[in-house]
C-alpha positions in Angstrom: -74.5 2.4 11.0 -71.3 4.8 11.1 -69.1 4.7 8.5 -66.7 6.9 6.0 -68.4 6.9 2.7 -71.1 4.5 1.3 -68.1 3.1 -1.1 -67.0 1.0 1.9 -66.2 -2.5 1.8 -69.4 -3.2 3.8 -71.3 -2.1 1.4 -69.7 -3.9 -1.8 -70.2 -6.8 -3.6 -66.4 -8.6 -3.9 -67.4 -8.6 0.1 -68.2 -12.8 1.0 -71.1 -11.2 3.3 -73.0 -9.4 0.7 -73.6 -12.5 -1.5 -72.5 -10.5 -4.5 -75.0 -7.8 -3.7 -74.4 -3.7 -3.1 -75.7 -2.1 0.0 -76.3 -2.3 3.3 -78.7 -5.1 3.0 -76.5 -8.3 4.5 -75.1 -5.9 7.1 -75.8 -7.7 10.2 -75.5 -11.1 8.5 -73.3 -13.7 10.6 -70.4 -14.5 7.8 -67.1 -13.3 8.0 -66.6 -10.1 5.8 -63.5 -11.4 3.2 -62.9 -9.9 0.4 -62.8 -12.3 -2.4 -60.7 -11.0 -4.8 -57.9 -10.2 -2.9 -58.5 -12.8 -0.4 -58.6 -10.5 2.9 -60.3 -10.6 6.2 -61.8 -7.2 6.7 -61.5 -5.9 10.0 -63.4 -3.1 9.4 -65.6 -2.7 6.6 -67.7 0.3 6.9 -63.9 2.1 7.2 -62.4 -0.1 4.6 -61.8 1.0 1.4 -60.7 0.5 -2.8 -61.1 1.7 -6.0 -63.0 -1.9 -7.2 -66.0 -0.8 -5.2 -68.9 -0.3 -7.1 -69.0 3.2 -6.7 -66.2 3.5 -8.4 -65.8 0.6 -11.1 -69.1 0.2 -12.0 -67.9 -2.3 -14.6 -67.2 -5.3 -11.5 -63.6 -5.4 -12.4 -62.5 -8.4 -10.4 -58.8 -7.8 -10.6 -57.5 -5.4 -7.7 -57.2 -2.0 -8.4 -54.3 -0.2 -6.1 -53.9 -0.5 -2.2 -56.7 -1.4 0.2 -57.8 1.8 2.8 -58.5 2.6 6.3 -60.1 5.7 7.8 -58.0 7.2 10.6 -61.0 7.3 12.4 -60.9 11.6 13.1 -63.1 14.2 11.2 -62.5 15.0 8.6 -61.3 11.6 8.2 -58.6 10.6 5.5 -57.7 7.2 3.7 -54.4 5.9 4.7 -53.1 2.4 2.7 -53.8 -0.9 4.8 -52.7 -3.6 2.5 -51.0 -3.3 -0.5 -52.0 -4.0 -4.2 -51.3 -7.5 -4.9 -48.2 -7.4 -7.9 -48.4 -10.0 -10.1 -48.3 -9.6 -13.6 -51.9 -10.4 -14.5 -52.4 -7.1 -11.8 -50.3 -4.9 -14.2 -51.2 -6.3 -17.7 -54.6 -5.1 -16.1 -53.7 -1.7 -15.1 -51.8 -1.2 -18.5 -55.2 -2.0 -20.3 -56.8 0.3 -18.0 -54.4 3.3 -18.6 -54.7 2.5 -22.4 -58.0 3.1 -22.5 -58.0 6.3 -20.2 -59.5 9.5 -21.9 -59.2 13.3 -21.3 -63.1 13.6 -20.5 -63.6 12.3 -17.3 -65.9 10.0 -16.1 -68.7 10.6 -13.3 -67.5 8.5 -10.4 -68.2 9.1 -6.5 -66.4 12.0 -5.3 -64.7 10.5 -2.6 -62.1 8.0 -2.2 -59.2 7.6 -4.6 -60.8 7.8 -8.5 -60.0 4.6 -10.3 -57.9 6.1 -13.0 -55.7 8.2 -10.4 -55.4 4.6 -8.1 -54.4 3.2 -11.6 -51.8 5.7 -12.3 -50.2 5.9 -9.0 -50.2 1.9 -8.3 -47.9 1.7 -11.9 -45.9 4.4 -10.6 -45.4 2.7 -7.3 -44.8 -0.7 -9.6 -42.0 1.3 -11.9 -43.9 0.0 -15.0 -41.8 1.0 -17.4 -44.6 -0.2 -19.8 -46.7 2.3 -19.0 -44.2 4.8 -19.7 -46.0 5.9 -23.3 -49.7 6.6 -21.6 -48.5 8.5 -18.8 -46.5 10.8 -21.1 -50.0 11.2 -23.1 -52.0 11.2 -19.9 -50.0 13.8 -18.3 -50.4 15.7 -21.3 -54.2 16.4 -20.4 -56.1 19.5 -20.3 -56.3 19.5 -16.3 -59.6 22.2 -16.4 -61.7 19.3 -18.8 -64.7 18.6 -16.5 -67.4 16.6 -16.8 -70.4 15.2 -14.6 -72.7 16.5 -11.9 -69.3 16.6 -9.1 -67.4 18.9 -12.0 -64.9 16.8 -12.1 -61.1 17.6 -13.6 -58.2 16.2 -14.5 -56.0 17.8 -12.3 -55.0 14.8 -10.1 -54.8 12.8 -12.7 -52.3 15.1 -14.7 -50.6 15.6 -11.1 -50.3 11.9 -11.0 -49.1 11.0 -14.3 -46.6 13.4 -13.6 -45.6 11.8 -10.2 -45.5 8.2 -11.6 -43.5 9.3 -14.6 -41.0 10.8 -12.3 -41.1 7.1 -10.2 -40.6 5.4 -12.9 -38.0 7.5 -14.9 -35.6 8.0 -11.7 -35.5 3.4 -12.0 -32.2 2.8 -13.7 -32.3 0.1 -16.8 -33.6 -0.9 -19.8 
């Protein structure tokens, strides 16, 4: 069964077709694959992608978390948005909690895909949440060498995308 990473909406559990179950095991299943909480068909969900996946928010965090991706399809493949992130303001009360509780050590996560804090950053950037103005300035403030988990993660593209929301949100005119 092709596909761009195992963190791949075929494979995750806010899929209707896995029953709330991870893995490959519902594969070949005959229901639709939909993604429930952001109430989506999915076209193609071994190349279908978002930072809710298991993989990445291990916690089942039901509210979307930044855009929906595609694979281009080449090698090396990349990510490209399909769908944007729903904005409501439940949406980004829950990303503000999620930046508030960011820390400089990072986390392990799969080392593919966009990581959950940087696809919260950037979606309040893309938002202009001024609200989050406070936690980006602390965020960006981040060692970006602090590493952490078997991957050796940093916090460079974090840091480099505080920086880049801050900048989004501070070029917004008003109060």
């Amino acid at each position: 069964m092709p596909n761009g990473g195992s963190d791949c909406c075929g494979t995750c559990w806010f899929n209707a077709r896995n029953k709330g179950e991870v893995g490959y095991g519902h594969a070949r299943d005959p229901e639709p694959n939909f993604c429930t909480i952001r109430k989506l068909p999915i076209a193609n969900p071994f190349w279908t992608y978002c930072a809710n996946h298991p993989h990445h928010s291990l916690d089942r965090d039901p509210v979307p978390i930044g855009p929906v991706f595609i694979a281009d399809g080449g090698f090396p493949y990349h990510r490209k948005p399909l769908h944007a992130s729903p904005d409501t303001e439940e949406v980004r009360q829950h990303l503000l909690e999620l930046l508030q509780a960011m820390e400089e050590e990072p986390k392990e996560e799969y080392p593919a895909g966009a990581y959950v804090n940087e696809a919260v950053v950037w979606q309040l950037g893309e938002f202009r949440e001024r609200r989050a103005l406070a936690d980006l300035r602390r965020i960006s403030s981040f060692l970006p060498e602090a590493t952490a988990g078997r991957f050796q993660r940093t916090r460079r593209t974090l840091v480099a995308a505080a920086h880049e929301a801050l900048a989004k949100i501070e070029a917004q005119r008003g109060p």
